[in-house]
LUMNUDO-468565 format. One record per residue: residue number from 1; z, y, x of N, C-alpha, C in turn. Coordinates in steps of 0.2 Angstrom, whole numbers, always signed. Each point is the difference from the previous one (the first is absolute). Example, Ala and Ser with C-alpha at 12.3 -4.5 7.8 and 13.67 -1.06 7.14 Angstrom:
BEGIN
SITE     k    n.c3    n.c2    n.c1   ca.c3   ca.c2   ca.c1    c.c3    c.c2    c.c1
SITE     1     +39     -28     +66      +0      +6      -4      +0      +6      +4
SITE     2      -4      +5      -2      +1      +6      +4      +3      +5      -4
***
This chain:
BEGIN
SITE     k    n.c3    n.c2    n.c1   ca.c3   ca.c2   ca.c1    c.c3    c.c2    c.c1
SITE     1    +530    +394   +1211      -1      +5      -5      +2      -3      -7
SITE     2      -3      -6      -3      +1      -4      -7      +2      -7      +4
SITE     3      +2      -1      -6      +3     -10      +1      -2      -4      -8
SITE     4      -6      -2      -1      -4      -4      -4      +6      -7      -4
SITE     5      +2      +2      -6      +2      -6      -1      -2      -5      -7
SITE     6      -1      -5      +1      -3      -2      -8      +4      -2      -4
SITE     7      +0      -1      -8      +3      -1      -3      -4      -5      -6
SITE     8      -3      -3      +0      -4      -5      -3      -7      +6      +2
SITE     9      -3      +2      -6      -4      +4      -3      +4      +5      +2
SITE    10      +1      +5      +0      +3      +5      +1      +3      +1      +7
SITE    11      -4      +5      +2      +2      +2      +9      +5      +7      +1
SITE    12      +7      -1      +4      +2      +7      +1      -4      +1      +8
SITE    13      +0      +7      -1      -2      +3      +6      +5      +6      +0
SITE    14      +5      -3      +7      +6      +4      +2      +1      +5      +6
SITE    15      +2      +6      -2      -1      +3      +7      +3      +2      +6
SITE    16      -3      -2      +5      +6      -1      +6      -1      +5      +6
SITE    17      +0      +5      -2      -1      +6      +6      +8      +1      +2
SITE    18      +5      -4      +3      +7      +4      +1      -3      +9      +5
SITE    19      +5      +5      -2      +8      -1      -5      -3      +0      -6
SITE    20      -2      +4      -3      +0      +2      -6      -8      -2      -5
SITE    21      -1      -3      +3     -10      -1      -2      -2      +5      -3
SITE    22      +0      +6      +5      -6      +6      +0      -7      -1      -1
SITE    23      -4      +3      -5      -6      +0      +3      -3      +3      +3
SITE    24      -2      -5      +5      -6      +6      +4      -9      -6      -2
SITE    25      -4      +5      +5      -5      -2      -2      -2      -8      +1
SITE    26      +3      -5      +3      -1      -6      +4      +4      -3      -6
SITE    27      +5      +1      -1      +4      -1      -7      -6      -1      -7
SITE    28      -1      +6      +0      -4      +2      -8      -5      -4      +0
SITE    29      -5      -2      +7      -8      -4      +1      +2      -7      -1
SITE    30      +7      -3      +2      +3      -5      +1      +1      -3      -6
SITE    31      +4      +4      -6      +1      -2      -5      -5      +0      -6
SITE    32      -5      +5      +1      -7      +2      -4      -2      -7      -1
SITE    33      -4      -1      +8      -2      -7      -1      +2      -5      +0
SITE    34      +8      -2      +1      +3      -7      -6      +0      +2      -6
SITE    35      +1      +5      -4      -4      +0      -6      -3      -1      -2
SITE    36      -6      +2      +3      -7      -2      +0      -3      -7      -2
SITE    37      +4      -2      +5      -2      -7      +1      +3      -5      -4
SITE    38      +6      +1      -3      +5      -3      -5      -3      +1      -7
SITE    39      -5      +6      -2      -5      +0      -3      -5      -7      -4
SITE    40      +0      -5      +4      -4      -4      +0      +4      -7      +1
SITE    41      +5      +1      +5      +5      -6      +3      +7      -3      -5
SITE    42      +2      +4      -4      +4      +0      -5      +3      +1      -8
SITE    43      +2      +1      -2      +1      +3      -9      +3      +4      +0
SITE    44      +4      +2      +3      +4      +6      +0      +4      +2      +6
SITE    45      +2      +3      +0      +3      +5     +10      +6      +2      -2
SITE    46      +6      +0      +3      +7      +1      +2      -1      +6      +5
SITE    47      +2      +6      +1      -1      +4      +5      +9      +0      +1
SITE    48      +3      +0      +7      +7      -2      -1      +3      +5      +8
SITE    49      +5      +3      +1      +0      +2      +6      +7      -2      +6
SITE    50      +3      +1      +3      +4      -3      +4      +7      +0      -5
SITE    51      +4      -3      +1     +10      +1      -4      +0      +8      +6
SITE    52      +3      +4      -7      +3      +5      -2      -9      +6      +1
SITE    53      -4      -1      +0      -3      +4      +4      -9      -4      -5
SITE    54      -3      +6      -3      -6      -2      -4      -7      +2      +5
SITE    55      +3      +7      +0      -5      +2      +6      +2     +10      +0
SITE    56      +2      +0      +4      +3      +9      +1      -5      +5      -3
SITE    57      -7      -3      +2      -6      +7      -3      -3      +0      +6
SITE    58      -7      +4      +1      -1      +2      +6      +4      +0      +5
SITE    59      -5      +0      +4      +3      +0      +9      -2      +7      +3
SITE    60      +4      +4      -3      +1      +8      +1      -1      +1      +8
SITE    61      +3      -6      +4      +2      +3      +7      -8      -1      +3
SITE    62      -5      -8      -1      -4      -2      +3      -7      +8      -4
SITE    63      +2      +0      -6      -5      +2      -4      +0      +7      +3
SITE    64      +4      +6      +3      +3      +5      +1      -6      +0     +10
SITE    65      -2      -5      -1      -3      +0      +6      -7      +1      -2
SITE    66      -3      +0      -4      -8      -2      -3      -2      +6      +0
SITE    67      -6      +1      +1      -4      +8      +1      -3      -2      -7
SITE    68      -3      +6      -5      -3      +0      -7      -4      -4      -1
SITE    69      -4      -4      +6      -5      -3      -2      +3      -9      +0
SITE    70      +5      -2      +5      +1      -5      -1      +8      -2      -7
SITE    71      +1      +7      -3      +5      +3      -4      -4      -5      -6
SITE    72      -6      +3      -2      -5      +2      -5      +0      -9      +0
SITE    73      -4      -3      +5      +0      -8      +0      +5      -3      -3
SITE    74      +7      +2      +4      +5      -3      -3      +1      +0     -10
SITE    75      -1      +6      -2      +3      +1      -4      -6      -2      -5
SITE    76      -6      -1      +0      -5      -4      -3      +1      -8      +1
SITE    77      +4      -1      +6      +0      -8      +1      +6      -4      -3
SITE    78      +6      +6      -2      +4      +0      -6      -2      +0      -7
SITE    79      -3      +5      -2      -2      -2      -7      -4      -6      -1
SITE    80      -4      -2      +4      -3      -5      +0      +3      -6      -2
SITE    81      +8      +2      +6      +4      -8      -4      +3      +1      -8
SITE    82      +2      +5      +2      +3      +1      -8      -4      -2      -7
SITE    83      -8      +4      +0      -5      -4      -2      +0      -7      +0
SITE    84      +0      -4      +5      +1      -8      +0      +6      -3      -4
SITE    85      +3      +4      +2      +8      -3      -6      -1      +3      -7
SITE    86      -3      +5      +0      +0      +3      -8      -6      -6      -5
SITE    87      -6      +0      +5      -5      -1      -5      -2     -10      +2
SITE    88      +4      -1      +3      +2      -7      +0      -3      -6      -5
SITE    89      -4      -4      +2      -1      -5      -5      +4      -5      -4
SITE    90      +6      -1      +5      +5      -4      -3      +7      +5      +4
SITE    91      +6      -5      -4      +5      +5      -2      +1      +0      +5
SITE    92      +7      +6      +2      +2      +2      +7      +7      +4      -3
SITE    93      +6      -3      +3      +7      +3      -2      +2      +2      +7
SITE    94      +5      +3      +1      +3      +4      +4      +8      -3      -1
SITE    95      -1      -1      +4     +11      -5      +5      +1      +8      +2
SITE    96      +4      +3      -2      +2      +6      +2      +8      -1      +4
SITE    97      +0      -2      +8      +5      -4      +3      +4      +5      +0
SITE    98      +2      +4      -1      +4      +7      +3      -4      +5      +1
SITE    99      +2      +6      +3      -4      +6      +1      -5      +2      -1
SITE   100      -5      +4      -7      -7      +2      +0      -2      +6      -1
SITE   101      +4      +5      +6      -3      +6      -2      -7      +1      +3
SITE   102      -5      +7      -4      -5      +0      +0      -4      -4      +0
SITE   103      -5      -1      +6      -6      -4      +2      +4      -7      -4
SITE   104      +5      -2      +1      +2      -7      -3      +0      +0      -8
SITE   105      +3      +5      -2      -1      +2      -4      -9      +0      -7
SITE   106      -1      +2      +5      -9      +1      -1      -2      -6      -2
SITE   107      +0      -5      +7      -4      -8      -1      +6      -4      -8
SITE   108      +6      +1      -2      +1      -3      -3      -2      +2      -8
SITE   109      -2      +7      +1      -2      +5      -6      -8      -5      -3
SITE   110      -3      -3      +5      -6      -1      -2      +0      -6      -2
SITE   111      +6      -6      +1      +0      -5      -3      +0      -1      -7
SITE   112      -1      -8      -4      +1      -1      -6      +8      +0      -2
SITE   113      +4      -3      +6      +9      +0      -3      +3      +3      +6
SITE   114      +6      +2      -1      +4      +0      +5      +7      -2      -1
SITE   115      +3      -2      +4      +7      -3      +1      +3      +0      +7
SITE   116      +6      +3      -1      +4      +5      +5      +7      -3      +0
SITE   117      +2      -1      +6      +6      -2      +3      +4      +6      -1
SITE   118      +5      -5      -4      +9      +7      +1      +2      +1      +2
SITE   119      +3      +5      +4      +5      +3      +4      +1      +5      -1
SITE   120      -3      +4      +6      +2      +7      +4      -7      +0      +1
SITE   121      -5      +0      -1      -8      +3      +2      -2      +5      -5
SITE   122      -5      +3      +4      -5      +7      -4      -5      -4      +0
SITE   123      -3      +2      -5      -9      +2      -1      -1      +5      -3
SITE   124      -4      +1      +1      -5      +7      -5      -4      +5      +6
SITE   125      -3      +4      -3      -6      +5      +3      +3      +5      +3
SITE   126      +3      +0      +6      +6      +8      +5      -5      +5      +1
SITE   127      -7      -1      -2      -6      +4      +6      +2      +5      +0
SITE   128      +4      +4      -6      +3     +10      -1      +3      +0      +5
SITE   129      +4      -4      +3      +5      +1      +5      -3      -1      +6
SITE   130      -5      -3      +0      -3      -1      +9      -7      +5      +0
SITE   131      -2      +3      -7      -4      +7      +0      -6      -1      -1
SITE   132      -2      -6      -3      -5      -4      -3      -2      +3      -7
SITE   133      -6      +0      -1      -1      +0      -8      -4      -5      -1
SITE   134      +3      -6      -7      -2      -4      -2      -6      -2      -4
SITE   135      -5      -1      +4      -7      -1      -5      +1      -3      -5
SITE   136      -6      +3      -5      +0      +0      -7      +0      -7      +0
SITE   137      -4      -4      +2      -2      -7      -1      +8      -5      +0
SITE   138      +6      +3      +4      +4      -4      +0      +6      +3      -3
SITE   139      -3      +5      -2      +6      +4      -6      +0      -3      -9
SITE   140      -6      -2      +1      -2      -3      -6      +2      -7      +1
SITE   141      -3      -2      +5      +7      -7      +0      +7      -1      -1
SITE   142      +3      +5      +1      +8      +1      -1      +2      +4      -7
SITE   143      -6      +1      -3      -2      +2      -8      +2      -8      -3
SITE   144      -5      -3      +2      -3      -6      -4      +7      -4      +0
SITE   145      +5      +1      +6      +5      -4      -2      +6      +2      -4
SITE   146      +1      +7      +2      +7      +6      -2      -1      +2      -6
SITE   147      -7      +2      -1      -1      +6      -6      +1      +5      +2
SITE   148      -5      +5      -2      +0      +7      +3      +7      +6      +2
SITE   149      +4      -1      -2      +5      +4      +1      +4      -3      +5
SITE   150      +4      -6      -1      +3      -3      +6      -5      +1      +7
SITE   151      -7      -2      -1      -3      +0      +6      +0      +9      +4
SITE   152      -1      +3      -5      +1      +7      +3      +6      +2      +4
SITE   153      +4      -1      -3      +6      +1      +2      +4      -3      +7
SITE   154      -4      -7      -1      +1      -4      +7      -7      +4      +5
SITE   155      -4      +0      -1      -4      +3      +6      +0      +5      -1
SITE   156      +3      +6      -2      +0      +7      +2      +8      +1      +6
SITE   157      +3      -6      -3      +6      +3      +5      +2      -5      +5
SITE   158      -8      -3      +1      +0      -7      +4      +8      -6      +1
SITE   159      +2      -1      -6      +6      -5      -3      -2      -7      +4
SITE   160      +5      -2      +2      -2      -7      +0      +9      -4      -2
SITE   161      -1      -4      -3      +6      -3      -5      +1      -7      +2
SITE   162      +6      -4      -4      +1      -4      +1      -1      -5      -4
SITE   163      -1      -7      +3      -2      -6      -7      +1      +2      -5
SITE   164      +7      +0      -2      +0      +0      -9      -1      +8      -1
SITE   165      -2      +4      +2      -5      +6      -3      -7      -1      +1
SITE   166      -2      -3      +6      -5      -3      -2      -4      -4      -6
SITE   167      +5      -5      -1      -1      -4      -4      +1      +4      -9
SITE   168      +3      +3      +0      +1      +4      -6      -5      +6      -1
SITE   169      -3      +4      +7      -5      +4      -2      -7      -5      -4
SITE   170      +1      -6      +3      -8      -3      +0      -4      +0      +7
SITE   171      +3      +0      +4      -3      +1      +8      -1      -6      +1
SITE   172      +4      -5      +0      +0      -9      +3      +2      -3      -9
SITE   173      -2      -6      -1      -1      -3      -4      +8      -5      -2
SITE   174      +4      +0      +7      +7      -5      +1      +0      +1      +6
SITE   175      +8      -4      -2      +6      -1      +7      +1      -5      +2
SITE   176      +2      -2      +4      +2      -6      +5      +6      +2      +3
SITE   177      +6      -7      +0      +3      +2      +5      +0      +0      +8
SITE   178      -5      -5      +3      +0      +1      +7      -9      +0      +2
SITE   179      +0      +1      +7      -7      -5      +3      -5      -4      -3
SITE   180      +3      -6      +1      -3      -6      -2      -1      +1      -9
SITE   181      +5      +1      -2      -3      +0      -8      -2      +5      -2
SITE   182      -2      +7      +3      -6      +5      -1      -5      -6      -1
SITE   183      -2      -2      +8      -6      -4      +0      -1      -4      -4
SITE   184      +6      -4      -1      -3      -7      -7      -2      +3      -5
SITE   185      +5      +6      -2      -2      +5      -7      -8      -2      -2
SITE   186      -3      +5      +5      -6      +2      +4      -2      -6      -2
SITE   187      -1      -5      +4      -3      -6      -2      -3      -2      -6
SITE   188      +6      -1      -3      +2      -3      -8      -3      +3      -6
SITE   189      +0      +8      +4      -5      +4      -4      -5      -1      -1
SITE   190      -4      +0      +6      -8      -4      -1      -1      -8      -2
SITE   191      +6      -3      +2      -1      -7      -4      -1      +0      -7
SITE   192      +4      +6      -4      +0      +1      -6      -6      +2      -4
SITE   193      -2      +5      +4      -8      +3      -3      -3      -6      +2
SITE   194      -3      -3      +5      -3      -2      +1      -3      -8      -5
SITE   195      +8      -2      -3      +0      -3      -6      -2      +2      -5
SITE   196      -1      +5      -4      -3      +4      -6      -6      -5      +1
SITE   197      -5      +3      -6      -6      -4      -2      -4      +6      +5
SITE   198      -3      -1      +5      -4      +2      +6      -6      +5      -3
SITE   199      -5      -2      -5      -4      +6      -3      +3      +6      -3
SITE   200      +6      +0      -4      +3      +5      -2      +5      +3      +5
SITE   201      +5      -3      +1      -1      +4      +8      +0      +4      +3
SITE   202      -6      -2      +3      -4      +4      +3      -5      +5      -2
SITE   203      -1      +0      -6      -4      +3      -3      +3      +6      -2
SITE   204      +5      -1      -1      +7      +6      -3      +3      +3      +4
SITE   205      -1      -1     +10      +3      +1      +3      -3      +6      +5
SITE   206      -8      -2      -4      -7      +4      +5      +1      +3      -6
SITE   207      +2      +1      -7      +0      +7      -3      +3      +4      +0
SITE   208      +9      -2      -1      +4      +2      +4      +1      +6      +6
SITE   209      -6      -4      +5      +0      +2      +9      -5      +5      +1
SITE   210      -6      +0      -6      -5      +4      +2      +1      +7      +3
SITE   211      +4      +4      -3      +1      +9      +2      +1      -1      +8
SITE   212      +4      -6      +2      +0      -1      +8      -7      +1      +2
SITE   213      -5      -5      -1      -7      -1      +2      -3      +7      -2
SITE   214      +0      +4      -5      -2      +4      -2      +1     +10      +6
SITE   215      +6      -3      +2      +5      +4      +5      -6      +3      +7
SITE   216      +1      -8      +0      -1      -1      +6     -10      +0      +1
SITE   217      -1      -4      -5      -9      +5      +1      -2      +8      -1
SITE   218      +6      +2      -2      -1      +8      +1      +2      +3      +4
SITE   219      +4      -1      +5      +2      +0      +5      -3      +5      +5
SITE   220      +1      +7      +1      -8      +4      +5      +5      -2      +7
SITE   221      -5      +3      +4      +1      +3      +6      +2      +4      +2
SITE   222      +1      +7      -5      +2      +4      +1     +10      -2      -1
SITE   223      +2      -6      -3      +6      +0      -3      +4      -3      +7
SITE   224      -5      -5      +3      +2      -1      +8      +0      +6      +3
SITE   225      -3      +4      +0      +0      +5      +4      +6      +6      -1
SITE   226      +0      +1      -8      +6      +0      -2      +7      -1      +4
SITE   227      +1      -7      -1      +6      -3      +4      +0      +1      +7
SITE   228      -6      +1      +4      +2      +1      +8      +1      +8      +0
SITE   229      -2      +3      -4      -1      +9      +2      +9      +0      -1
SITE   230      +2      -2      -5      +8      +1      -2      +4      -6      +6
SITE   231      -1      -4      +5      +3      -1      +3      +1      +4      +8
SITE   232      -8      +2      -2      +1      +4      +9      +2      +8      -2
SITE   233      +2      +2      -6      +2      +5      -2      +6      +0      +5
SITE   234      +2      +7      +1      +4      +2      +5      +7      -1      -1
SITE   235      +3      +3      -9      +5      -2      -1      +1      -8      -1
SITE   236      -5      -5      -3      -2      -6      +2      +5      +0      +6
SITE   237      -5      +0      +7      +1      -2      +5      +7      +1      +2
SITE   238      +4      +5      -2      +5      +3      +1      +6      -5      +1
SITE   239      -1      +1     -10      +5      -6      -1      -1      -9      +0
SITE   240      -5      +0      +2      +0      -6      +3      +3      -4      +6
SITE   241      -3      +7      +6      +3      +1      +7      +9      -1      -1
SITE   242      +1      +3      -4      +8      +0      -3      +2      -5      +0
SITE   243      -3      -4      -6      +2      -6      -2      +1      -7      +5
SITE   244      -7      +1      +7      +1      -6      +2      +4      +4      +6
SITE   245      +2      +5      +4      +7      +2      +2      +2      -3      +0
SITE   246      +5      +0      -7      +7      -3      -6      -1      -8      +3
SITE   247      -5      -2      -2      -1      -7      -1      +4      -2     +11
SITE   248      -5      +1      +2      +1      -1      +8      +7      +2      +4
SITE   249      +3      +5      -6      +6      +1      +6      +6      -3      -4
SITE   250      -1      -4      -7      +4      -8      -1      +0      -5      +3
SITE   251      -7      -1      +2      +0      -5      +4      +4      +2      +8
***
């Protein structure tokens, strides 16, 4: 599922779900608690994911299997990571190796930097087009990096774009030409912060991050419950059923 690598002080935690490092729930508990634990084990986190491929988003096909109540877990045991990456005690970048639509998309929204391989890949938030509405909580993350009117425009008409519009809305922070130098990018980056004089830092980096922390302890239940009511929605299920058709008869 991950492949742990170290770089002095600074640890990547890469993700290895072939094909496409979907998440599902075994995935999301998986990477929760290397975070977790990198917490305390190192100074900063590299989140990195396979050449050509960051992480596709949900696992539509296994999630499309869940009845509301193991739906509900699921989707609580996501924000949970998202949380872990957002409100982090030390820094955390995102190696954006190729592909990050959606859910990929999401984990690298809560990072402190990102850095995106060139080519022919999308990122951004499709959810309009797979019939999803995007919780406030991560609409305001896609605020915090776009600015309100780019961000609108991209989740209203569920956009997903290419590195250099990426990098030109504010979505990812840089470009790389391949793989490998995503990651050293990544790396080099936390080398760099991690150089700074450490009290300031840090201390600028927690006031910076707060409206994260802030997000996310207001966070009800009703906004989970929010998100499962609009997945089991009909038209929901509809065009989802669609979606993983499409997918299955490529294969």
């Amino acid at each position: 599922m991950i492949e742990i690598i170290e770089h002095g002080r600074i640890r990547e935690i890469r993700l290895n779900r072939p094909p496409v490092n979907a998440l599902n729930p075994e995935l999301v508990g998986t990477l929760a608690a290397a975070l977790e634990a990198a917490k305390s084990e190192c100074d900063a986190v590299v989140l990195s994911g396979r050449q050509g491929m960051f992480s596709a988003g949900l696992d539509v096909v296994e999630l499309l299997q869940l009845d509301r109540q193991a739906m509900t877990a699921f989707w609580e045991s996501f924000i949970k990571l998202l949380e872990v990456i957002a409100c982090s005690p030390v820094p955390v970048t995102v190696a954006i190796t190729g592909h990050a639509p959606a859910g990929g998309a999401i984990v690298s929204m809560m990072a402190d930097y990102r850095v995106m391989s060139d080519g022919g890949f999308k990122v951004g938030l499709n959810e309009t087009a797979v019939g999803l509405v995007v919780p406030v909580l991560l609409q305001n993350a896609m605020v915090r990096l776009v600015g309100p009117r780019v961000a609108e425009k991209m989740l209203v008409a569920g956009t997903l774009v290419g590195p250099q519009q990426a990098l030109q809305s504010g979505f990812i922070d840089a470009l790389e030409t391949g793989y490998e130098e995503t990651v050293q990018h990544a790396v080099q980056w936390c080398e760099q912060t991690l150089a700074l004089p450490r009290h300031a830092m840090m201390g600028n980096r927690a006031i910076a991050r707060a409206q994260f922390k802030r997000d996310f302890d207001t966070l009800s239940n009703e906004s989970v419950q929010g998100f499962v009511e609009n997945w089991f929605a009909i038209e929901t299920q509809e065009v989802l059923n669609s979606f993983v058709a499409k997918l299955k008869s490529r294969k």
